[in-house]
C-alpha positions in Angstrom: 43.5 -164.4 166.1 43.7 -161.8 168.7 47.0 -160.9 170.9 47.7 -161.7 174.3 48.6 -158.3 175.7 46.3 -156.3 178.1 44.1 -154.1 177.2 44.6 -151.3 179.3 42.9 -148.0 177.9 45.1 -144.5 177.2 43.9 -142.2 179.4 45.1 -138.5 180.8 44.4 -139.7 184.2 47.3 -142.3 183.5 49.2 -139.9 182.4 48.8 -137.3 185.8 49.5 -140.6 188.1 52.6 -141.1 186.3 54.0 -137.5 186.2 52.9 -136.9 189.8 54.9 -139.6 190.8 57.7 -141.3 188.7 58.1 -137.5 188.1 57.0 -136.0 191.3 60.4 -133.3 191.7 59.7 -132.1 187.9 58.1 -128.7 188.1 55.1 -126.5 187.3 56.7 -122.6 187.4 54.2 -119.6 187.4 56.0 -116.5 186.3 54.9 -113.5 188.5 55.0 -109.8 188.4 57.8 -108.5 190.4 58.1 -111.3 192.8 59.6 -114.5 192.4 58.2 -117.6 190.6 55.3 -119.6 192.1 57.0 -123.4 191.7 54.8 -126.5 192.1 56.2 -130.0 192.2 54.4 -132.3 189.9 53.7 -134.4 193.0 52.0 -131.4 194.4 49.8 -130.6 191.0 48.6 -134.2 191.3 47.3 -133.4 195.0 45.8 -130.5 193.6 44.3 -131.8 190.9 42.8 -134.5 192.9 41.1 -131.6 195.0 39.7 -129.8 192.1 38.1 -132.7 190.8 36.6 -133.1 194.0 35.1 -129.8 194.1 34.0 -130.0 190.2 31.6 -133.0 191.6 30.9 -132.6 194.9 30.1 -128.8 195.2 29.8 -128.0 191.4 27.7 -131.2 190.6 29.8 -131.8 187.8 29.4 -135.3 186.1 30.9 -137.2 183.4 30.1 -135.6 179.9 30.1 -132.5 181.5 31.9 -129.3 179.9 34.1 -127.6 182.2 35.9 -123.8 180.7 38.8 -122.2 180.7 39.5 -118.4 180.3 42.8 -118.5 182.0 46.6 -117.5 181.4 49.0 -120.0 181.1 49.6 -121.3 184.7 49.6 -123.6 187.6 46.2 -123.5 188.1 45.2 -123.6 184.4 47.6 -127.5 183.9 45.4 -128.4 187.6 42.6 -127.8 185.5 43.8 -129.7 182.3 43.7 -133.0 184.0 41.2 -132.8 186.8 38.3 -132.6 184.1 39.2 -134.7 181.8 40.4 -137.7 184.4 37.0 -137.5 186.5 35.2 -137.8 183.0 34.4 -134.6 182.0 35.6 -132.5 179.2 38.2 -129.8 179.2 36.6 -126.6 176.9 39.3 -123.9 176.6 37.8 -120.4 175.6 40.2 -117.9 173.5 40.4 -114.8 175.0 41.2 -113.6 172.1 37.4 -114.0 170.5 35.4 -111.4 170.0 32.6 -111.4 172.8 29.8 -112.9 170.2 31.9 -115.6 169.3 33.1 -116.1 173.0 29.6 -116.4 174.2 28.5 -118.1 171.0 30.8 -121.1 171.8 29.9 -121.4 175.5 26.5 -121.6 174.6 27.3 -123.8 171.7 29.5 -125.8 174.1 26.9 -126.1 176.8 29.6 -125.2 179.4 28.7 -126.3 182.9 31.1 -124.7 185.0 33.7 -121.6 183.6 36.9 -121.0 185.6 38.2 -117.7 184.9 41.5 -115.8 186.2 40.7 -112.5 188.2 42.6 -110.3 185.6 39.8 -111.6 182.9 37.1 -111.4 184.7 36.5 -107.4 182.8 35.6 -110.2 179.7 34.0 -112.4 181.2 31.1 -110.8 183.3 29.6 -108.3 180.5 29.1 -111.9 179.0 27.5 -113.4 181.6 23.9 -112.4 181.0 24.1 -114.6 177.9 25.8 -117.6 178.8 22.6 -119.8 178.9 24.4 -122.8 180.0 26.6 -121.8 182.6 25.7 -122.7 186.2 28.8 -121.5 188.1 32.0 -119.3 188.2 35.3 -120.4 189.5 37.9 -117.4 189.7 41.0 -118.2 190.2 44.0 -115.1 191.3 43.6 -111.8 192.3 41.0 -109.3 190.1 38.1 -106.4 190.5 35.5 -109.3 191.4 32.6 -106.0 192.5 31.1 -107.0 188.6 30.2 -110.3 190.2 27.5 -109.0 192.4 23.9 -110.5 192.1 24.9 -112.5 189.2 23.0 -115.3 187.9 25.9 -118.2 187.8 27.5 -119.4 191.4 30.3 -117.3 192.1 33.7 -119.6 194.0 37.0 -118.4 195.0 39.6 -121.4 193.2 41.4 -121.8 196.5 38.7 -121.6 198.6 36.9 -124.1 196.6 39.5 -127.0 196.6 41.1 -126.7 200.3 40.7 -129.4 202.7 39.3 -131.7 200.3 40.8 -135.3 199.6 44.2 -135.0 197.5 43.8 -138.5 196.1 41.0 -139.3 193.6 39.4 -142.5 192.5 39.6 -141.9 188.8 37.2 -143.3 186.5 38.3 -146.4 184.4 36.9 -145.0 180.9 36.7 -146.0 177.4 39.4 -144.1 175.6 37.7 -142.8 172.8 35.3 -140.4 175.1 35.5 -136.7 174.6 38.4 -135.3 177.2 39.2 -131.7 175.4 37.5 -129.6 173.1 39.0 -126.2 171.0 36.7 -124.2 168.7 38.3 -122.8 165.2 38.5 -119.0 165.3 35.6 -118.8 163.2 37.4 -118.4 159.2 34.2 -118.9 157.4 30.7 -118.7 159.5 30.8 -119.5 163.8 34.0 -121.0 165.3 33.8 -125.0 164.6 34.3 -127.2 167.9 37.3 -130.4 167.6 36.6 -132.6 170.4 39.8 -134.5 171.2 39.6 -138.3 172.8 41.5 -139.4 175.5 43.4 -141.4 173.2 44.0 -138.7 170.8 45.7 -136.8 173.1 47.7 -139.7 174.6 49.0 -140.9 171.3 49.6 -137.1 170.8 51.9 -136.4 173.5 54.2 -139.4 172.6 54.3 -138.0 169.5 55.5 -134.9 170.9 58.1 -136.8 173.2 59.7 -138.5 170.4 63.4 -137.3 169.5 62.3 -136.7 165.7 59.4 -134.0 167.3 60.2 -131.9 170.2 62.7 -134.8 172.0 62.3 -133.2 175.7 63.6 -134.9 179.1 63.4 -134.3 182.7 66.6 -132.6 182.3 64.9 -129.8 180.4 62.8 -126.5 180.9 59.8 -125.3 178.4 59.1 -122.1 178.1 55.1 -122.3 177.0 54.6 -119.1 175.3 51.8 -120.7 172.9 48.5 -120.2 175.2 47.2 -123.3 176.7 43.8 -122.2 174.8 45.7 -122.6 171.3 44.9 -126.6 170.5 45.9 -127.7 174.3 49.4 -125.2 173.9 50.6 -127.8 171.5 50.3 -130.9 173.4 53.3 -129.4 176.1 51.4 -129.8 179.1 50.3 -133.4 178.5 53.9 -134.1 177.3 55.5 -132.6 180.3 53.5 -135.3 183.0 54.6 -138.0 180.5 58.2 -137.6 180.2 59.0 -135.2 183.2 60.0 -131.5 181.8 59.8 -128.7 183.7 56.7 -126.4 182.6 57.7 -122.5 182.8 54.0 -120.7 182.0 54.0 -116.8 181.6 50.6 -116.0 183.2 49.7 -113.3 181.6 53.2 -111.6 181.3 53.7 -112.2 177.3 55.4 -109.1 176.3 59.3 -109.0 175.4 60.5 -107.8 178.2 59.3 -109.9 180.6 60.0 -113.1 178.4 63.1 -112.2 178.0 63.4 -111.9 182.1 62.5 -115.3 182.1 64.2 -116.5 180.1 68.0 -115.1 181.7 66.0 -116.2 185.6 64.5 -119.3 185.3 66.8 -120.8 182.6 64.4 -122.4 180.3 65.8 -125.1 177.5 63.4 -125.0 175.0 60.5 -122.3 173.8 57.5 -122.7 172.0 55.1 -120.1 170.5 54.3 -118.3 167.1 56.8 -116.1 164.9 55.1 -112.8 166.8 56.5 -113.7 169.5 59.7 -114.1 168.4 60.2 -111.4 166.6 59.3 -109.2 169.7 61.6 -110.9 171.6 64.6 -110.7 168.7 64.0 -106.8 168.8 64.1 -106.5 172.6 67.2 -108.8 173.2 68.7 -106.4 170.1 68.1 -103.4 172.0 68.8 -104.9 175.7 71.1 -108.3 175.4 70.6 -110.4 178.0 72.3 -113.9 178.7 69.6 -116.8 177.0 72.2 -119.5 176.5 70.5 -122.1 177.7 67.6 -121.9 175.1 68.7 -124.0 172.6 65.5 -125.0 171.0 62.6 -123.3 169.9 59.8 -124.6 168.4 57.9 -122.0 166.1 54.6 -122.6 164.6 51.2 -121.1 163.7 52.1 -119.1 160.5 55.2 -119.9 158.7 58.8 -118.1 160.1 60.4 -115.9 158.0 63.8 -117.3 157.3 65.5 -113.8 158.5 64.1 -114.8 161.8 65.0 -118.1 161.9 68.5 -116.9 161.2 68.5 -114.3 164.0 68.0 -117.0 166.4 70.6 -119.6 164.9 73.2 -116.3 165.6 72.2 -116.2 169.1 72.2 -119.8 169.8 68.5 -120.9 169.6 68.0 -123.5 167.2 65.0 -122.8 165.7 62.2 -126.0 164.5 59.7 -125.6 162.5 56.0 -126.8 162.4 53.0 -127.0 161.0 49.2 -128.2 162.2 46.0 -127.1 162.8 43.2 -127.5 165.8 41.6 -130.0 164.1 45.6 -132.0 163.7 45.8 -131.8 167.9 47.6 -129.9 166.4 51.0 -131.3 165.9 51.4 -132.5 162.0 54.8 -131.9 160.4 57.8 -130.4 162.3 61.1 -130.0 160.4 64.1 -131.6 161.5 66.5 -132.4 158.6 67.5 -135.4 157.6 70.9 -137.3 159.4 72.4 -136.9 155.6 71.8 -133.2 155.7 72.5 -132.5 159.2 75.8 -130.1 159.1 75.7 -129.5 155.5 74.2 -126.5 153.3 71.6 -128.5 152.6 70.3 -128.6 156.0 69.1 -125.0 155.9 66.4 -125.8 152.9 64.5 -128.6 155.0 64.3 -126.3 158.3 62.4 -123.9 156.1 59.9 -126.3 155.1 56.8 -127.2 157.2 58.5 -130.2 157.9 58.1 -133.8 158.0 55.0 -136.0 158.9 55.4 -138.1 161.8 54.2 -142.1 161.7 51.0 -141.4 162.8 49.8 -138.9 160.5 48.9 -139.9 156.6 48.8 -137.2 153.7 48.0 -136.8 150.4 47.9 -133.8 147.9 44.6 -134.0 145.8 44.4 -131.5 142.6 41.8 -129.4 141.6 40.3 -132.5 139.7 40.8 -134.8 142.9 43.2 -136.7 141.5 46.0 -137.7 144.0 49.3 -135.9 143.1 53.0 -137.6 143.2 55.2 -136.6 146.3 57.8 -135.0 143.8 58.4 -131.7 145.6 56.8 -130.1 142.5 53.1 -131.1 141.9 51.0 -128.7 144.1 48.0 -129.4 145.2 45.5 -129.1 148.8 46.9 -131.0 151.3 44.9 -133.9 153.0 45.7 -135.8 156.2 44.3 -138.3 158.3 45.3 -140.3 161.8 44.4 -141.5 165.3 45.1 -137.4 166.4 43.4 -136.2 163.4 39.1 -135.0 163.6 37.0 -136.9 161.6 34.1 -134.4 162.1 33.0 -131.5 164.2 30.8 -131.3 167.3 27.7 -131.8 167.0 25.1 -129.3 165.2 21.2 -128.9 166.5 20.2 -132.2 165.0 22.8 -134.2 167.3 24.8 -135.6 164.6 28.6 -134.8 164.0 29.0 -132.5 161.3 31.1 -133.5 158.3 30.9 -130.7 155.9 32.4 -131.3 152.2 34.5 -128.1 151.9 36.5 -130.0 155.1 36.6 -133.9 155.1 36.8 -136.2 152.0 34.2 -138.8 151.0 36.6 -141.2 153.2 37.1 -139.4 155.7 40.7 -137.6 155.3 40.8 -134.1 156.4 41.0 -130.9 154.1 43.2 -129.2 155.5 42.8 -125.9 153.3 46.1 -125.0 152.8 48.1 -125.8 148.9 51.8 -127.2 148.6 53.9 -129.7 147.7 55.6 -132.7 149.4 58.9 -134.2 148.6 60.1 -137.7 148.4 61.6 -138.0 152.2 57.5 -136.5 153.2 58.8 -132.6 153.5 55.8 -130.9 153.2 56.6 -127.0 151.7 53.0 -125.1 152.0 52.5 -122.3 148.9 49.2 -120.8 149.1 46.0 -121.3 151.1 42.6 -123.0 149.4 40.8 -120.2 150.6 41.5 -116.7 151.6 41.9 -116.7 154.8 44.2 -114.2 156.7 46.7 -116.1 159.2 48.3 -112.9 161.3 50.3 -113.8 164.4 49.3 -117.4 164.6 45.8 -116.4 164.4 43.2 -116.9 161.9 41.3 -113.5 160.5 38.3 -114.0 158.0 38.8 -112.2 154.9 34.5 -113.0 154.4 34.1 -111.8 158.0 35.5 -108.5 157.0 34.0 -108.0 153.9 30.8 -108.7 155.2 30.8 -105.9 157.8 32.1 -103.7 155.6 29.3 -103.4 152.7 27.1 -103.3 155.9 28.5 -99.5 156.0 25.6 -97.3 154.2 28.5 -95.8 151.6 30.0 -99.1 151.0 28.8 -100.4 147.2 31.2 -103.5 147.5 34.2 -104.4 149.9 37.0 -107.1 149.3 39.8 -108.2 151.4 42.7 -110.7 150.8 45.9 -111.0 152.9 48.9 -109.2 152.1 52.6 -109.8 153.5 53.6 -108.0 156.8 57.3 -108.1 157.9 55.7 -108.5 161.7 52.8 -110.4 161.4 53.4 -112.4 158.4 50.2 -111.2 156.7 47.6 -108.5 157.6 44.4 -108.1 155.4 44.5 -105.4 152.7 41.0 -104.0 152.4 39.4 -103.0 148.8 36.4 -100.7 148.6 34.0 -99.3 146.3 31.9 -96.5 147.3 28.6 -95.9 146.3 28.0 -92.6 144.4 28.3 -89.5 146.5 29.8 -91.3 149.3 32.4 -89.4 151.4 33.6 -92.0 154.4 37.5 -91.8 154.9 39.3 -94.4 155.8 39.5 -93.8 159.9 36.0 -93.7 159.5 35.5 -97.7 158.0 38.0 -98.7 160.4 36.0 -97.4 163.4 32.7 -99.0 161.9 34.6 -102.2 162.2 35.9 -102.0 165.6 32.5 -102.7 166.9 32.1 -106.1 165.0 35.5 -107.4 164.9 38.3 -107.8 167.4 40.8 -105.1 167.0 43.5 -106.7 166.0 41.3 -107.9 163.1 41.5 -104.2 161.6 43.1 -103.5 158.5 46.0 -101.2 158.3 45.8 -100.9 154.5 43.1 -99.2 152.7 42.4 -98.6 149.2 39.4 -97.3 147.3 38.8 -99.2 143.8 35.9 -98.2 140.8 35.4 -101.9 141.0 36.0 -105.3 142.9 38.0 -107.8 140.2 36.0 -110.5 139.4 35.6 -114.3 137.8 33.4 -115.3 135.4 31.0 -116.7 137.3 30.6 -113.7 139.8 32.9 -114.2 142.5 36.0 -111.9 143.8 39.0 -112.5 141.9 41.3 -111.6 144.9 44.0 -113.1 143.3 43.9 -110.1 140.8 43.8 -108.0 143.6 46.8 -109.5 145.8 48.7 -109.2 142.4 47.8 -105.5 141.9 49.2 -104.5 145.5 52.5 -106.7 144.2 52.6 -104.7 141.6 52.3 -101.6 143.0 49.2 -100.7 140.8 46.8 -100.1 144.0 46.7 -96.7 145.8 47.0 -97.8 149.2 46.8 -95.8 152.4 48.3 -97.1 155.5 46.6 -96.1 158.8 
C-alpha cells in the first residue's frame, strides 16, 4: 500500500524560492577591507541568482550535467553561485585553494569543469593553471584583481557583473529528480589523487534540516553566522543551504580570515554564532587576549575539522562563547556527530565530559564500530574499534574513474555499503562517539588533511635520502604537524633546511615539517612495513633527536 501524500521532490531550487521570499529581509553580508559591509537581502540574492543562471546557459552554454567551479572567498557572489548551478541543473564543483597546483588542476580536469568562476584576488592561482585545464571552456571573474595574466588565453574570459546585468531576475527552474548530482567536493588527496563526493539534491536538503534542528546548530532568523569554514570545505558545513531554509543572517569574510579582522567583525556586525576549525580559534583567543574587544553577542560556536583542545574550549566558555563540538567528513556532507549534552547533564559536572566528545549522531546517520576482525563492537564507551556510518547524507562511492563506473574501493566502503570512515574510537550508550586514533596515518593540521605517504614519498626522491618516514605528532596550534624520520644514505651531507626546500616544490607549504630527525633506521613490522607507531612513541618518549626548523 502506498501513501497518499505528494510527491514533491527536495530540491535546492526549493530551497532559494523559499529563502528569497518567506525570508526575503534576512541577509547575505560581505565583509570588506576598510569600507563598510556589502549587505544583500535574500530577496535580492534570489534575483541575482536567477541572472546568473541565465548567463551560465544562455552565454556560457551551460546545460544540465554540466560542472560549474568555484575558486572563490566566502561571499555574496560565491552563495549566488551555490544555487544558480545546482537549481538550473548543473553541478556546483568547489576547488580548494588550498591544493597544491597539480592537484588543483588534477581535479578540474578530473571534474570535466565547464565553466570556472574565480575572484580577482586568485586569479595569481588560477591562470599559471590554465594551460592545463583541458576541460575548461570559460572564465568568470568575479571582484577586483591583476586580470593583464588573462591576455590571449585559451578559455572565454567574463567580468561576473557584466555577465549577469540586465538579464531576467526570475528563472524557470527545472523540475528534477532529486537524486541528480547538485554539488561535488574532492578529498585533499590522504592516500593517491584527491577523491571526488558528489552530493544529491536530496542529500543536501535532508542535510540542511539536519543542520536546522535545535539538537545540531538550532539557528533562527533572529540570528547572525559568522562562516569562517570556507564554502570550498564540504559546502562550509551545510550553512549556506541552512541559512535560505530557516532565514539566518550569512556574515562571509571574503578573504579577510586573519584575527584581527575577525575579531572586527565580530564587535561591527554582531554575529550570534561562528563556525570554523580550532586554528581559527585559537588565532582569535590570542588576539582578543592581547586586544579585548566587545563579542557578546557570540554565544555559539561551532568548532570542527580536528578535535578542540579542551584549554580552548575553556577559553571561550570564560568569554561567553559556548563552544559545540563536531565531527564529519566530506564524504558525511559533512555534518555527522555534534556534541550537545544530554538535558540530564545540562548544568552539572558532567556536562563538560560530553562537550569533549565528537558528539552525538543525529537520526539520520547509522554507525557501527567494526574491530580488526570485523566483528561489530558493543556501544559501551570502552570497545574501540574503526568507525562506520551510513545514511541518506552519507557517499556510497566516489565519482566516477576512466571506466565510468562509481568507484567503491575496499579500504573505504563495506561489503554493504557502510562507509569506513578511517578514524578508531569508541561510542557510548546515549551514541557519544569519543574518536582515539586514526586507521591510517594521516596528518589532520588546521582542519586539513596532510599525507604522511605523500611526504614520504617525495622525500626518498631526494638523491641522499635511503629511507624517509613521517607520522603526526601533537602541536599546541595546529593540533598535529608531521614529524619527519630520515635515513641517509652513506656519505650523505643534506641538512635539514635543505630537505625542507626539496619539498617545497612538491607540496603545499603549509605541508612542511617543522620537526626533523635523522635515524640509522626506519622501525619496522614484520612483514616490511613502517612501524610508525614505534616512532610516534619514541618522540613521546623523548628518545628521538629532533630539530625544529
Amino acid at each position: 500500500m502506498l501513501s497518499t501524500m505528494q510527491d514533491v521532490p527536495l530540491l535546492i531550487s526549493r530551497i532559494l524560492r523559499h529563502g528569497a521570499t518567506v525570508h526575503a529581509s534576512s541577509q547575505v553580508i560581505t565583509w570588506t577591507d576598510g569600507a563598510e559591509p556589502r549587505r544583500r537581502s535574500f530577496a535580492e540574492i534570489g534575483s541575482r541568482t536567477a541572472q546568473l543562471a541565465h548567463a551560465l546557459r544562455d552565454e556560457l552554454g551551460v546545460r544540465e550535467g554540466d560542472r560549474v567551479g568555484t575558486l572563490m572567498w566566502n561571499h555574496a557572489e560565491h552563495v549566488e553561485t551555490y544555487f544558480a548551478a545546482p537549481s538550473m541543473g548543473a553541478v556546483l564543483h568547489t576547488l580548494n585553494l588550498r591544493l597544491p597546483p597539480q592537484q588543483l588542476a588534477w581535479v578540474v580536469n578530473h571534474a570535466e569543469d565547464r565553466v570556472v568562476l574565480v575572484d580577482g584576488s586568485l586569479l595569481p592561482l588560477l591562470v599559471p593553471l590554465l594551460p592545463h585545464l583541458r576541460s575548461v571552456e570559460h572564465v568568470v571573474v568575479s571582484g577586483p584583481g591583476d586580470r593583464s595574466g588573462l591576455e590571449g588565453v585559451r578559455p572565454r574570459v567574463h567580468d561576473y557583473e557584466e555577465l549577469i546585468a540586465g538579464r531576467p531576475t526570475a528563472y524557470d527552474w527545472p523540475e528534477l529528480d532529486e537524486r541528480r548530482a547538485a554539488a561535488m567536493c574532492y578529498t585533499s588527496g590522504t592516500t593517491g589523487d584527491p577523491k571526488g563526493v558528489v552530493f544529491s539534491h536530496r542529500s543536501v536538503y535532508l542535510h540542511s534540516m539536519q543542520v536546522n534542528m535545535a539538537q545540531s546548530m538550532g539557528l533562527t532568523d533572529a540570528d547572525t553566522s559568522l562562516v569562517v569554514v570556507p564554502q570550498f570545505h564540504v559546502n562550509a558545513w551545510g550553512l549556506p543551504h541552512a541559512a535560505l531554509m530557516t532565514g539566518f543572517n550569512l556574515l562571509m569574510p571574503d578573504r579577510f580570515l586573519q584575527p584581527g579582522p575577525l575579531a572586527e567583525m565580530i564587535e561591527s556586525v554582531r554575529p550570534t554564532h561562528a563556525a570554523a576549525v580550532p586554528t581559527i580559534w585559537q588565532g582569535l583567543l590570542a588576539e582578543l587576549t592581547a586586544r579585548p574587544r566587545d563579542v557578546s553577542t557570540l554565544g555559539q560556536v561551532t568548532i570542527g575539522g580536528s578535535a578542540c583542545p579542551p584549554a580552548l574550549m575553556e577559553a571561550f566558555d570564560a568569554l561567553g562563547m559556548r563552544v559545540c563540538h563536531a565531527w564529519g567528513m566530506t564524504e558525511t556532507s559533512p555534518l555527522g556527530t555534534i556534541a550537545r549534552a544530554p538535558g540530564h547533564a545540562v548544568g552539572t559536572d558532567e556536562e563538560f565530559g560530553y562537550r569533549v566528545t565528537q558528539g552525538r549522531f543525529p537520526a539520520s546517520v547509522e554507525a557501527r564500530l567494526r574491530g580488526p576482525d570485523g566483528d561489530t563492537l558493543p556501544w559501551d564507551g570502552r570497545s574501540a574499534g574503526e568507525l562506520e556510518v551510513r545514511g541518506p547524507w552519507i557517499a556510497g562511492a566516489y565519482y566516477p574513474g576512466p571506466d565510468g563506473e562509481p568507484l567503491r574501493p575496499a579500504e573505504k566502503f563495506s561489503e554493504d555499503g557502510w562507509l569506513k570512515t578511517g578514524d578508531v574510537g569508541t561510542i557510548t550508550q546515549e551514541g557519544y562517539l569519543a574518536l582515539t586514533d586514526r586507521a591510517k596515518d594521516v596528518i589532520k593540521s588546521g582542519g586539513e588533511w596532510i599525507s604522511s605517504v605523500e611526504l614520504e614519498n617525495a622525500l626518498m626522491g631526494h638523491p641522499e635520502v635511503a629511507e624517509a618516514a613521517v607520522v603526526a605528532v601533537p602541536d599546541e596550534k595546529w593540533g598535529e604537524r608531521p614529524l619527519a624520520t630520515v635515513v641517509l644514505k652513506e656519505g650523505a651531507t643534506a641538512d635539514f633546511e635543505a630537505l625542507r626546500a626539496f619539498l617545497a616544490g612538491k607540496v603545499a607549504r603549509w605541508q612542511l615539517p617543522e620537526r626533523w630527525s635523522v635515524v640509522q633506521t626506519v622501525p619496522k613490522t614484520s612483514v616490511g612495513k613502517f612501524d610508525k607507531k614505534v616512532i610516534r612513541k619514541q618522540y613521546a618518549d623523548g628518545d628521538l633527536d629532533v630539530t625544529q626548523l
